[in-house]
Structures are given as C-alpha cells and as structure tokens.
C-alpha positions as CSV (number, residue, x, y, z in Angstrom):
1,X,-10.4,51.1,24.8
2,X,-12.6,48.4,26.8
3,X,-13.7,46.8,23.5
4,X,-9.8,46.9,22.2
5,X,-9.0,44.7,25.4
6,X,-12.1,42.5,25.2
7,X,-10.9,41.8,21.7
8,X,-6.8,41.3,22.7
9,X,-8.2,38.7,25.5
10,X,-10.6,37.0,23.0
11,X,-7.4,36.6,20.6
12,X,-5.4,35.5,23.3
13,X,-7.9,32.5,24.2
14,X,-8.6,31.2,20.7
15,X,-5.0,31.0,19.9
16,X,-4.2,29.1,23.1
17,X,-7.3,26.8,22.4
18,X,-5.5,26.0,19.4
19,X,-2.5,25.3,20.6
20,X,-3.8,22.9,23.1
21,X,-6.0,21.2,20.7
22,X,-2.5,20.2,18.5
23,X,-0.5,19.0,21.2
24,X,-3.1,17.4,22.8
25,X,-2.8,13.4,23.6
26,X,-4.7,11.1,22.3
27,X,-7.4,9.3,24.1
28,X,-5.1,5.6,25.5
29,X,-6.1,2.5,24.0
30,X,-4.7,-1.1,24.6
31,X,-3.0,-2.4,21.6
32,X,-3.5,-6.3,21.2
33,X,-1.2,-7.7,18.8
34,X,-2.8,-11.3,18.2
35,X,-0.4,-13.4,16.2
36,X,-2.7,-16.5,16.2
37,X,-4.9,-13.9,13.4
38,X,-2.3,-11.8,12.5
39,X,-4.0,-8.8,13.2
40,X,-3.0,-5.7,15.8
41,X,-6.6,-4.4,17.4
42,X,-6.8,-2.0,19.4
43,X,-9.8,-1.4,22.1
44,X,-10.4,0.9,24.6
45,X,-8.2,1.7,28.0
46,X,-10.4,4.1,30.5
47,X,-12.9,2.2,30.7
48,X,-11.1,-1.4,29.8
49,X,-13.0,-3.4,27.8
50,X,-13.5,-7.0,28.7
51,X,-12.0,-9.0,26.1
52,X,-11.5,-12.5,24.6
53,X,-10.5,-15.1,21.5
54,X,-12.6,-17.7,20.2
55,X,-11.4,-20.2,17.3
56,X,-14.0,-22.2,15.2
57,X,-13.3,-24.8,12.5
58,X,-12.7,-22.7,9.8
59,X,-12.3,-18.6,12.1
60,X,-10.7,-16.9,14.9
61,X,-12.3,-14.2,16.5
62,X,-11.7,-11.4,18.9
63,X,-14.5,-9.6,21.3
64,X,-14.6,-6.6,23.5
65,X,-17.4,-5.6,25.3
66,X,-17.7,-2.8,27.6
67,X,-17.8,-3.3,31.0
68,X,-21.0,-3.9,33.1
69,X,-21.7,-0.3,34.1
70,X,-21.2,1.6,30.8
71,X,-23.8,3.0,28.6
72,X,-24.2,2.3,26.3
73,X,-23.7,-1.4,26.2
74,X,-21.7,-2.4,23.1
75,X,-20.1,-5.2,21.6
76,X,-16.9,-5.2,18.9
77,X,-15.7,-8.4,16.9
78,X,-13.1,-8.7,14.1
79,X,-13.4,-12.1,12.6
80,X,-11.1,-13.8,10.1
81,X,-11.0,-17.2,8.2
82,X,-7.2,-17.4,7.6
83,X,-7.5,-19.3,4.1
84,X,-10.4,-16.7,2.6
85,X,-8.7,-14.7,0.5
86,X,-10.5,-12.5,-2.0
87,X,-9.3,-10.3,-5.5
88,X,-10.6,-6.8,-5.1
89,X,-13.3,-7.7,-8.0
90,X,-14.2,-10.8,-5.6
91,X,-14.8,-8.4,-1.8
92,X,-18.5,-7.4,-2.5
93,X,-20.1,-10.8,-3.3
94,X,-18.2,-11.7,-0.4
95,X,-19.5,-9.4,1.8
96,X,-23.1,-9.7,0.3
97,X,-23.0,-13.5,1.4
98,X,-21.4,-12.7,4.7
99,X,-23.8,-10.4,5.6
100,X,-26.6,-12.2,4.3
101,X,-25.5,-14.8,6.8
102,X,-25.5,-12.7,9.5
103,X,-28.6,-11.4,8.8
104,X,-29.9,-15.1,9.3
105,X,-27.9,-15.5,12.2
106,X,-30.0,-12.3,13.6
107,X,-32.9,-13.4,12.6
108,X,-33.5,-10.4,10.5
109,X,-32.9,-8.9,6.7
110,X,-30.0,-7.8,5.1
111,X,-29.8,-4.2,4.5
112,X,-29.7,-3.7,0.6
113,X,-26.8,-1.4,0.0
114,X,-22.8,-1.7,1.1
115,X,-21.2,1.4,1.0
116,X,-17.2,1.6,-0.1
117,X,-15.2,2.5,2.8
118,X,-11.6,2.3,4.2
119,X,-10.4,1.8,7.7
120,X,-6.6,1.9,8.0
121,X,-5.0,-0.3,5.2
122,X,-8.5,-2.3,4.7
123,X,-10.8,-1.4,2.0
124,X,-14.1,-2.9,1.5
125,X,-17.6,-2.8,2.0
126,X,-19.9,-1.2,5.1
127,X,-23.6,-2.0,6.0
128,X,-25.9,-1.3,9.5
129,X,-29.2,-2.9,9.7
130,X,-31.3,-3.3,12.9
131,X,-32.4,-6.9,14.6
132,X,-33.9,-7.9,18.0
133,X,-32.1,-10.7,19.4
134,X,-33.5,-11.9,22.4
135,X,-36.7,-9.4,22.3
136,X,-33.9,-6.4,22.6
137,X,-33.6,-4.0,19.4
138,X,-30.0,-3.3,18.3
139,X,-28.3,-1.7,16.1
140,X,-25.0,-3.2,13.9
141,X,-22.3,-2.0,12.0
142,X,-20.7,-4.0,9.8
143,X,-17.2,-3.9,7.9
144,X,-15.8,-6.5,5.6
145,X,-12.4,-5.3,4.4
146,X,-8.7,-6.8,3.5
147,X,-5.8,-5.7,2.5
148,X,-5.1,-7.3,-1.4
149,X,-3.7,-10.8,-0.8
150,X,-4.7,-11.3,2.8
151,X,-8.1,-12.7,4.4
152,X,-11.0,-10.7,4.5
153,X,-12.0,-9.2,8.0
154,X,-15.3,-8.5,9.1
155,X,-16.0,-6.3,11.8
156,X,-19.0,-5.6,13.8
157,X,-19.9,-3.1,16.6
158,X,-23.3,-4.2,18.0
159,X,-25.5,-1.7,20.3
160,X,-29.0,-0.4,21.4
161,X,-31.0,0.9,18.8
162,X,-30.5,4.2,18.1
163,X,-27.0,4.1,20.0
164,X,-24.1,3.7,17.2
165,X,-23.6,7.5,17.0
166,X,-22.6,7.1,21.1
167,X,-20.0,4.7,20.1
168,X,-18.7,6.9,16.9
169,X,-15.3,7.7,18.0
170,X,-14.8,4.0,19.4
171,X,-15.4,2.6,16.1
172,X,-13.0,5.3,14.7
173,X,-10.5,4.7,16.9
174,X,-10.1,1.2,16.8
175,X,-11.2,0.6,13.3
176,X,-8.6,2.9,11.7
177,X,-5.6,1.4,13.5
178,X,-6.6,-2.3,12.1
179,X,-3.7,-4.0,10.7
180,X,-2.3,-6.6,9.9
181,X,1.5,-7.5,11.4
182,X,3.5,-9.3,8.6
C-alpha cells in the first residue's frame, strides 16, 4: 500500500513538471528592430546588455556586450554590407574570404572547415577558431548567413577560451530570431 502511494505521488509530480515545463515563459529579451540595417536582433533583458551601432564606409554593425560584472564576459556582433548580395552557390567562398579576414584581423588562422547551418530564415556557413588578442585567449563563433536576395550577415559571439558552451542558449536565442524586416 506504501509503495502504491509512493508511486501515485511520483506520477502526480512528473505530470505537473510537465505541465509547467509547456506553459512555461520564455526567458525576456529586448527586441531591436534597426531599420538603418534592416535587421530585427534581439539580445538579452536580465542582465541588459550594453549595446551600440557603428557604420563604416561600406558596413553597419551592431554590438552587445555583457555588462561589467557578468561571467563570462562576451561579446555579439551582426554585421552587414547593404550592397553584398550573394546566390546560394556564391555564400561559402564568401564566407571563406570573410573569415579569412577575420582571422588576420585576430592575428590568428582560419579554421579549415565551415559547417552548414541555419539560424531563423538565414542559411549559411558556421566556423569557431581560437585567437589571443591583446595576450587574452578567446574563443569565436562565427555565422555568415542570408536570406536569398538579401546581404549576407555575419555574426560573431566572442568569449574566454573554453567559454562558448556558457553562452549556448544566448547564441540560440538571439541567433534564431534574426530577421530581416521587409
């Protein structure tokens, strides 16, 4: 009779675990709908990151950083070059000569293999390779992605080596909710 109980109470739990888990609300995130890049990004709420927009010759980009006392330290950037447009057969040479770029701009080499991989409606390439700017070891993880007819997007989540799994479910939130508004 105890063990009937034990088991009726067990039941009891798991199904309610369940329930909550469905109707559970998602983790809030601020939604920054940038029409100067026509792009909605969205970042992180509790803790705010600190963001900002910078706009080169030929790019616009858009940073968040944590904030000062969170570990551990991370930065995000989605850049685009409004007029670099790419066919599908075109994305992969163009992310191998972005990322060899970036490699330089690390100081460091490029990783030798992009993996396919999607993140909301962008498809394209995926690479992480380590560097040491400033005598500090980091890891990056890099996406170069579009949707067919618009500009390619590259975005980067830079961290402490050995880090990027910490910021797993950052990435995935704000990566998968990339889009573009028109």
């Amino acid at each position: 009779m105890k063990y009937a109980a034990l088991l009726i109470a067990c039941l009891c739990a798991i199904q309610s675990k369940d329930v909550t888990a469905a109707t559970r609300v998602g983790r809030p995130m601020i939604i920054h709908r940038l029409s100067v890049m026509n792009l909605e990004i969205w970042t992180e709420q509790d803790p705010e990151w600190e963001t900002s927009l910078k706009q080169s010759a030929t790019a616009l980009t858009f940073s968040a950083e944590t904030p000062a006392l969170a570990y551990p330290p991370a930065h995000m950037s989605w850049t685009i070059a409004p007029r670099m447009k790419f066919q599908d057969g075109e994305l992969e040479d163009a992310a191998r000569g972005v990322l060899y770029q970036m490699a330089l701009n690390y100081r460091t080499l490029p990783p030798e293999q992009l993996i396919e991989a999607q993140y909301g409606e962008l498809t394209g390439y995926e690479a992480t390779f380590q560097a040491e700017p400033r005598n500090v070891p980091v890891d990056v993880h890099v996406f170069f992605g579009h949707r067919e007819g618009m500009p390619m997007v590259v975005m980067q989540v830079v961290t402490l080596r050995g880090k990027l799994a910490h910021l797993a479910e950052h990435v995935r939130r704000s990566w998968t909710h990339l889009r573009y508004l028109e």
